[in-house]
C-alpha positions as CSV (number, residue, x, y, z in Angstrom):
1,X,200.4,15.9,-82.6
2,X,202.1,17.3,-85.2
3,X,206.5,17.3,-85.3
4,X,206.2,21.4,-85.2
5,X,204.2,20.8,-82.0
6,X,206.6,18.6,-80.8
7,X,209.0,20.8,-81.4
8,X,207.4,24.1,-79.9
9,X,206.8,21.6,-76.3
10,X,210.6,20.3,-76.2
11,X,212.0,24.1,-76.8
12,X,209.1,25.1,-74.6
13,X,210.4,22.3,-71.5
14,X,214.3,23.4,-72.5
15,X,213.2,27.5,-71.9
16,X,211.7,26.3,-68.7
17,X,214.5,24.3,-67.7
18,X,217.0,26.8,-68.1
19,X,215.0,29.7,-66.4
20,X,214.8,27.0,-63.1
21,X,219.0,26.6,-63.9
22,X,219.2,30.2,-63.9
23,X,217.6,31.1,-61.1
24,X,217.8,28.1,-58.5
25,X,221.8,28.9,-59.7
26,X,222.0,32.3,-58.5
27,X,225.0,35.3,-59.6
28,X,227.6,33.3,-57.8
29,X,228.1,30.1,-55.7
30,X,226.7,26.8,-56.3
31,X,223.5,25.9,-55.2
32,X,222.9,22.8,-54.1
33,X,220.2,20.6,-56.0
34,X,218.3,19.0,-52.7
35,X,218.0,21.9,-50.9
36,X,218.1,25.2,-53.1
37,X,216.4,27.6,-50.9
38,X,218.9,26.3,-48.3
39,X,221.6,27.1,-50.4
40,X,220.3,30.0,-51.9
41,X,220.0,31.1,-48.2
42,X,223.4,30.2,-46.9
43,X,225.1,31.7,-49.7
44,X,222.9,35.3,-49.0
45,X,224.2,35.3,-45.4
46,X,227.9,34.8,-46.6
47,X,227.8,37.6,-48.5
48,X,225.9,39.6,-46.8
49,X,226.9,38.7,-42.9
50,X,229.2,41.3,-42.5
51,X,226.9,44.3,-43.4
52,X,224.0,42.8,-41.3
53,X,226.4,42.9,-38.1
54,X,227.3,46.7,-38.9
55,X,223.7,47.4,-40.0
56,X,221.9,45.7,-36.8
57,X,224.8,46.9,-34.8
58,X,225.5,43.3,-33.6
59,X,228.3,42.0,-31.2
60,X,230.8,38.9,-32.8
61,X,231.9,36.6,-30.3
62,X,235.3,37.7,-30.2
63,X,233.8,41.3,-29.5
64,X,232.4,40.4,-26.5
65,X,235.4,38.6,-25.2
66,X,237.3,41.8,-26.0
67,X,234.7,43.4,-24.0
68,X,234.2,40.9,-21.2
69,X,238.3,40.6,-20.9
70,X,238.5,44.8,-20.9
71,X,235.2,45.2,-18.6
72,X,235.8,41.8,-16.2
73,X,236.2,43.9,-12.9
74,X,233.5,46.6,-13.4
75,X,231.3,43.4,-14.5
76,X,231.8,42.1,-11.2
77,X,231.3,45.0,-9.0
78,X,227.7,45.8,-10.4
79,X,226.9,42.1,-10.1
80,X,228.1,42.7,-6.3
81,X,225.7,46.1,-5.8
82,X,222.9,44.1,-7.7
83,X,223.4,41.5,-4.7
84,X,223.3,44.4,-2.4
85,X,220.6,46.4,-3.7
86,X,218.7,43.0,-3.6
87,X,219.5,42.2,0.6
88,X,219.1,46.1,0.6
89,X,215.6,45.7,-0.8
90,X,214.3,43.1,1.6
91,X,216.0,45.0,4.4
92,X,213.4,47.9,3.2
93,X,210.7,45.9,2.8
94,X,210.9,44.2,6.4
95,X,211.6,47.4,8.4
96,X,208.2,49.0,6.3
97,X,206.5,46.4,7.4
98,X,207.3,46.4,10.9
99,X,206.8,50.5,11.1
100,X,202.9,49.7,8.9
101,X,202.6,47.4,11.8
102,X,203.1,50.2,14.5
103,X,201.0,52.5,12.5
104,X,198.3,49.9,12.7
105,X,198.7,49.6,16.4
106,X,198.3,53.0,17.2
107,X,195.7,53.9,15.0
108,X,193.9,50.7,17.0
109,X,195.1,52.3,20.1
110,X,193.7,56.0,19.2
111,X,190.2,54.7,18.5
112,X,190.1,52.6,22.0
113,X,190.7,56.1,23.6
């Protein structure tokens, strides 16, 4: 090899080198040398964390504690006419039953006659 094509290879390597730098690096932040997508990752969701809850129109913790703290005793009465509905639906379901089963026995009883 000659020293020009030693050259060209080293400034090649140091071009190289500084494109990783540059973009493992990022516009802000550090970046973290063992785990850059990690990194790179984490420091996307810092910035953009705030527009993602607007955006997705998520709830923050604290917002549902606000809500849960504003909305407690309306919570708790649908969780009571869920229970109801629920005794209300096997109440249904046993008295249909019981009037299929008359049906049955009349319809048994019509025939005989």
């Amino acid at each position: 090899m000659t020293p020009f094509e030693i050259i060209l290879v080293i400034l090649i390597i140091v071009v190289i080198c500084f494109l990783l730098y540059y973009f493992l690096k990022g516009r802000t932040g550090k970046i973290n040398l063992s785990s850059p997508i990690e990194s790179r990752l984490d420091q996307y969701l810092d910035v953009k964390f705030e527009e993602m809850i607007t955006e997705w129109s998520l709830v923050t913790k604290t917002g549902l504690a606000k809500f849960e703290l504003l909305n407690n005793a309306r919570i708790k009465d649908g969780e009571a006419i869920a229970k109801n509905y629920g005794q209300f639906e096997d109440s249904v379901g046993k008295t249909l039953s019981e009037l299929e089963e008359r049906l049955e026995s009349l319809e048994r009883e019509i025939r005989k006659r």
